[in-house]
C-alpha positions in Angstrom: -12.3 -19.5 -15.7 -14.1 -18.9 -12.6 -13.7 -15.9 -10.8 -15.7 -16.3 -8.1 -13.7 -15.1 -5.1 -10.8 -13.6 -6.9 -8.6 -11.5 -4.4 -9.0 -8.1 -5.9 -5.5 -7.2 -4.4 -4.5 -9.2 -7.2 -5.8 -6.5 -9.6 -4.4 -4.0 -7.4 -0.4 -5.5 -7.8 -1.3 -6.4 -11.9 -2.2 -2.5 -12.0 1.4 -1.4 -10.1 3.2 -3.5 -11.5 1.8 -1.9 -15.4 2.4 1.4 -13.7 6.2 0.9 -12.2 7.2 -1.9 -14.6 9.8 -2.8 -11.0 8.5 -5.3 -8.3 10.3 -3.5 -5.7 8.8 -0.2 -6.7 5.0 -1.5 -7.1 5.0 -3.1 -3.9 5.8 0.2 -2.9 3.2 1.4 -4.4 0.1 -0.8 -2.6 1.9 -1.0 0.5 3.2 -4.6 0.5 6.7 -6.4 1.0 8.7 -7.3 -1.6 7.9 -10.4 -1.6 4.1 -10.3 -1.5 4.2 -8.8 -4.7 6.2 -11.0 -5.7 4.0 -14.3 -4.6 0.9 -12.1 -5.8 2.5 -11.9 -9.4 3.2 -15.8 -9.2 -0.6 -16.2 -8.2 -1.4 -13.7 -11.7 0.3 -15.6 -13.6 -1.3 -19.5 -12.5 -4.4 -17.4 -12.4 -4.1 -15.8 -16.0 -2.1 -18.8 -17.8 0.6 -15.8 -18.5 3.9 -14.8 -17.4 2.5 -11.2 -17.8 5.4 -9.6 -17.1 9.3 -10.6 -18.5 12.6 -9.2 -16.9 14.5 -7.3 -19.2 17.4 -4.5 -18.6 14.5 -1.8 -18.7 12.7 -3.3 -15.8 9.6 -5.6 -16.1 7.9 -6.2 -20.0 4.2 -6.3 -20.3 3.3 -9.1 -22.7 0.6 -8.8 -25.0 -1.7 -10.5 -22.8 -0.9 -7.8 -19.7 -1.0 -4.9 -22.4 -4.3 -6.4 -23.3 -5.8 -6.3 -19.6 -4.0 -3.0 -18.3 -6.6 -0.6 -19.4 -9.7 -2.7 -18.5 -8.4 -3.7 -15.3 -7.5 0.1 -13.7 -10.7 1.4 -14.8 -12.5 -1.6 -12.7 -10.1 -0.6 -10.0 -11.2 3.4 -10.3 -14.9 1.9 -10.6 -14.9 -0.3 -7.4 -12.8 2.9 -5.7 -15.3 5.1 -6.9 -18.3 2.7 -5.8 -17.1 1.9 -2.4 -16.0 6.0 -1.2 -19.1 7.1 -2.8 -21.0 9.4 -0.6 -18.0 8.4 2.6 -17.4 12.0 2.7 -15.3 13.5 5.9 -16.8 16.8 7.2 -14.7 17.7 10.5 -17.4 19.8 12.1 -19.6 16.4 12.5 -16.1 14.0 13.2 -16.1 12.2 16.4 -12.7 10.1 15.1 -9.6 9.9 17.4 -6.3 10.5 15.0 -2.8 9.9 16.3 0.0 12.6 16.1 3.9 11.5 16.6 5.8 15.0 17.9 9.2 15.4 19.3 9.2 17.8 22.5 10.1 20.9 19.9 7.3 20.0 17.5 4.8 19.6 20.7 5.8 22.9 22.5 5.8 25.0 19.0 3.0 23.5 17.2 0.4 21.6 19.5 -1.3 24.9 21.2 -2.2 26.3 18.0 -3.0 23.4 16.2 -5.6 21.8 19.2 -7.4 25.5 18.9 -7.8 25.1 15.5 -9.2 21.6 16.2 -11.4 23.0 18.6 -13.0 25.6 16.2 -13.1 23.0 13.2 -13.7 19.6 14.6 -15.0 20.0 18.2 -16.0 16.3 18.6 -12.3 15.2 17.5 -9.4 14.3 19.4 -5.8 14.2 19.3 -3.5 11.6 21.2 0.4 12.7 21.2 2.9 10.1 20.7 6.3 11.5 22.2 9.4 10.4 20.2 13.1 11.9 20.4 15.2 10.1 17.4 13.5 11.2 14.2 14.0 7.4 12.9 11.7 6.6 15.4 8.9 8.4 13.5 9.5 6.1 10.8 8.4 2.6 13.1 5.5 4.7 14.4 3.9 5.4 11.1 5.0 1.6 9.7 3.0 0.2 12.7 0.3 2.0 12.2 0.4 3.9 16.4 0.1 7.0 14.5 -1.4 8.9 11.7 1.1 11.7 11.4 4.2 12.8 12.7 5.8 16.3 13.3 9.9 16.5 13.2 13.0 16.5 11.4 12.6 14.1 8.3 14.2 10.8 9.1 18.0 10.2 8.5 17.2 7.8 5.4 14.7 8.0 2.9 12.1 5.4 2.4 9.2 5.8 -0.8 6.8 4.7 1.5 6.9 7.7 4.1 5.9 11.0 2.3 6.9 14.1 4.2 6.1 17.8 3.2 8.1 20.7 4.5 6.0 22.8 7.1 8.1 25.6 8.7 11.9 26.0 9.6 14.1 27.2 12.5 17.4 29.2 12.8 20.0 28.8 15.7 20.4 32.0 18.1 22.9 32.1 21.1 21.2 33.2 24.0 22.8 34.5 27.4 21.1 36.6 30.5 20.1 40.2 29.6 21.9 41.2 32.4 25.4 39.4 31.2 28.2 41.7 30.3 28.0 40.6 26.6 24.3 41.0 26.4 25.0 44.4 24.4 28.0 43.9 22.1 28.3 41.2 19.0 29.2 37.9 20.0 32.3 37.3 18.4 34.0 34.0 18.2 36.3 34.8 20.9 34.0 35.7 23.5 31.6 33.0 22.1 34.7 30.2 23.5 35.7 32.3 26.8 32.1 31.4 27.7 30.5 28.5 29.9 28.0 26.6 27.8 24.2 24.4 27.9 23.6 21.8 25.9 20.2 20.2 25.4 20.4 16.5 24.1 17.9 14.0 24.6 19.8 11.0 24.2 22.8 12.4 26.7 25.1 13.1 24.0 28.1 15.7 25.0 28.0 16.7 21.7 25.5 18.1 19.0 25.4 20.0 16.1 27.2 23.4 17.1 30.4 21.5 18.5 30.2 19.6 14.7 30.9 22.8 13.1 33.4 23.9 15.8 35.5 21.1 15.8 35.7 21.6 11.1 37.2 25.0 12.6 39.6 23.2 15.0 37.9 24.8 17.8 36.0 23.4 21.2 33.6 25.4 23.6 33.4 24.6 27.1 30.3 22.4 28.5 29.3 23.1 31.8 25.8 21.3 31.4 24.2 19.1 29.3 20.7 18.3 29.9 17.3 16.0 28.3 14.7 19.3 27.8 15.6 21.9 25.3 12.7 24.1 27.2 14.2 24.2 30.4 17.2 26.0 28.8 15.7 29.8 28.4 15.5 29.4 32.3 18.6 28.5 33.4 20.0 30.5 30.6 18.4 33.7 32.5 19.5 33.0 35.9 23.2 31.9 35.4 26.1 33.2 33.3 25.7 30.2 31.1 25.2 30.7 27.2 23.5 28.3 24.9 22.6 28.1 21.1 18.8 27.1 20.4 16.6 27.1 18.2 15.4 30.4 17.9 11.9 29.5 18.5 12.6 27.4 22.3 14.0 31.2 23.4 11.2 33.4 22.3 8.6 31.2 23.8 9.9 30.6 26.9 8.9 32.0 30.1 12.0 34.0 30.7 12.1 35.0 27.0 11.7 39.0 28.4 14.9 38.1 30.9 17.0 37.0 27.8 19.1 38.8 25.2 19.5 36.6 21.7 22.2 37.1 19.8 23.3 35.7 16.4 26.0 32.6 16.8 29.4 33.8 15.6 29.5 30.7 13.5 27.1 29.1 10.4 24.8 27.1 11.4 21.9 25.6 9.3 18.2 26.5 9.6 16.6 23.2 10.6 13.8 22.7 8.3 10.7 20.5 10.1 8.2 18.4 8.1 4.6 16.6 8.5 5.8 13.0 7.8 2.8 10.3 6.9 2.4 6.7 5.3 1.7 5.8 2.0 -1.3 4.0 2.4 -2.9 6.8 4.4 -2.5 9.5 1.8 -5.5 9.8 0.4 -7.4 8.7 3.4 -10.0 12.0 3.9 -9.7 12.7 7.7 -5.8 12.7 7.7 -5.5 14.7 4.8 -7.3 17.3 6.4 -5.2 16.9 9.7 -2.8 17.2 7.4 -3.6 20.1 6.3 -4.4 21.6 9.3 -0.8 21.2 11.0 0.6 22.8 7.5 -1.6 25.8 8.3 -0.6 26.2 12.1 3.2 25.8 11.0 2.8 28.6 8.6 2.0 31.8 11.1 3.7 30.4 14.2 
């Protein structure tokens, strides 16, 4: 058999296909379609003379001549992995790389300041390029394309094994009215909380979010009196106006008028909103993102 100019992706499916036994799964695994792991395990077996792998109702079978090239074959892979990163070390104080970041406004506002003075004491010759998004799904196209390295936000409304996310920092909901309003001194109590005028920050121009959800489970409805795109310009109408809102407690206390504001807990249960750094599969073990990586985990934890 010549092997002259043997596609060592090949080796790459063989070996994820031993570990996940599940074609589905092992393209996963290397970052491929379904069915390019499926036409690479077609070219395997032409290649090898073997089926190399039978369905069953456990998932794929290795056959003798699979089990036979499993072990050889993923210590050539660690060899040629080991061969080729050798000495590619990433030290940030000497990086001059551009990475990409995906943040929603919140994520930006909260977390961006902190993280670009980290940066600058770290990695002074790096640079960060924000990529705005507003539906968390949208994170998911970003990172699949490639337009960014990480993103910053809510986890996406569906799971997919190719997107890792770790949990970074959470938020809790306060209602927030003038300090000079009359209720600015006295619990907020689901009565007053309705005889009240209320703001509404949504993005996509929705006249409903996530507070009027757990009203209406109560049979209940606030008023809306405005509903606008920027969560941050909230605090500041907020402070001039008899208007109430119910924010993340975070938008409030950094806000300009935060010291013209009075927050007070929401007379209802509301859950804390838990935000994650979101990446690709075939970036995790990449060096320089898994130190930005690391870097936005440990600017989430003292904010």
């Amino acid at each position: 058999m010549d092997y002259h100019g043997i596609d060592l992706n090949l080796l790459a499916a063989f070996d994820a296909l031993m570990t996940e036994r599940n074609v589905t799964r092992a393209a996963v695994h290397v970052g491929v379609s379904q069915p390019a792991m499926s036409a690479a395990l077609s070219r395997l077996r032409t290649l090898l003379d073997d089926p190399l792998f039978l369905r069953s109702a456990d998932g794929l079978l290795p056959t003798p001549r699979a089990r036979e090239l499993a072990e050889p074959i993923a210590q050539a892979l660690r060899q040629i992995g080991a061969t080729l990163l050798k000495g590619e070390g990433f030290t940030p104080s000497d990086a001059t790389l551009a990475l990409n970041v995906g943040m929603s406004d919140y994520s930006a506002f909260v977390v961006l300041p902190m993280l670009l003075e980290k940066m600058a004491e770290q990695a002074p010759g790096m640079t960060i390029n924000v990529h705005a998004f507003n539906n968390r799904d949208d994170a998911v196209d970003l990172l699949d394309a490639g337009v960014i390295d990480a993103a910053v936000g809510v986890p996406p409304t569906y799971s997919e094994a190719r997107i890792l996310t770790r949990p970074i920092f959470s938020d809790a909901f306060v209602t927030i009215v003038s300090s000079t309003h009359p209720v600015a001194r006295r619990a907020m109590d689901m009565e007053t909380y309705l005889s009240l005028s209320h703001v509404l920050a949504s993005p996509e121009g929705q006249r409903h979010g996530l507070v009027d959800e757990a009203l209406a489970q109560q049979g209940k409805q606030r008023h809306l009196a405005l509903t606008l795109p920027h969560m941050f310009a909230v605090p500041a109408v907020v402070a001039r106006t008899h208007l109430t809102a119910t924010v993340m407690k975070r938008v409030a206390l950094q806000s300009s008028a935060a010291r013209k504001l009075a927050l007070l807990p929401p007379p209802l249960v509301l859950p804390e909103i838990v935000f994650h750094v979101m990446w690709h599969r075939r970036n995790d073990a990449n060096p320089a993102q898994q130190w930005l990586r690391e870097l936005i985990g440990s600017v989430a934890s003292v904010i």
